[in-house]
Residue, then its C-alpha position, 0 to 999 in steps of 0.5 A: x498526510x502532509x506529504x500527499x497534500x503537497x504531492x497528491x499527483x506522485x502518490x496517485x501513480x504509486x497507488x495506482x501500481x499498487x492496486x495493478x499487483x495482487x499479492x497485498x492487500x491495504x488493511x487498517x482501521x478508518x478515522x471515525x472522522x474524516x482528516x481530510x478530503x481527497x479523491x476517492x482513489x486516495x481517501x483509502x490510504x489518507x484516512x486510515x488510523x494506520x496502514x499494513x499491507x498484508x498477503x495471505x495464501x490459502x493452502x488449497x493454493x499450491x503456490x506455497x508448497x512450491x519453489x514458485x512463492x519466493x519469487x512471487x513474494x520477492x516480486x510483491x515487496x519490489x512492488x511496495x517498495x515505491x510507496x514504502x520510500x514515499x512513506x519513509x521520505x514523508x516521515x524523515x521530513x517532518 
């Protein structure tokens, strides 16, 4: 949290990406409380217990049985990449 106070703009163009792909989901469970106000474009990664990213496939979906899901998969962790080091640069900081 401390390193989107102190650089909301960086993080609200790297979750502005991620919400542009369509591969993973953000899931985890919300404080009860609040930890801090921000903008609502934010307020879904700041005010969570903890966060995942989570993809799922269907079997109905062709796509898994086809040579066509690594590169979508590859493709789906590139996008996370950038909001991964933001993350792992917050964390080293402190």
């Amino acid at each position: 949290r401390n390193a989107i106070d102190s650089d909301p703009k960086t993080f609200s163009g790297l979750v502005r990406a991620f919400d542009k792909q369509k591969i993973f989901t953000l899931e985890g469970d919300f404080y009860k409380r609040k930890k801090g106000e921000v903008s609502p474009l934010l307020d879904g990664w700041y005010n969570r217990k903890s966060i995942s990213c989570t993809a799922s496939f269907t079997y109905e979906n062709e796509t898994v049985f086809t040579k066509e899901l690594q590169p979508l998969i590859l493709e789906g962790f590139r996008s996370l990449y950038p909001i991964c080091r933001f993350i792992h640069n917050a964390i080293n900081e402190e």
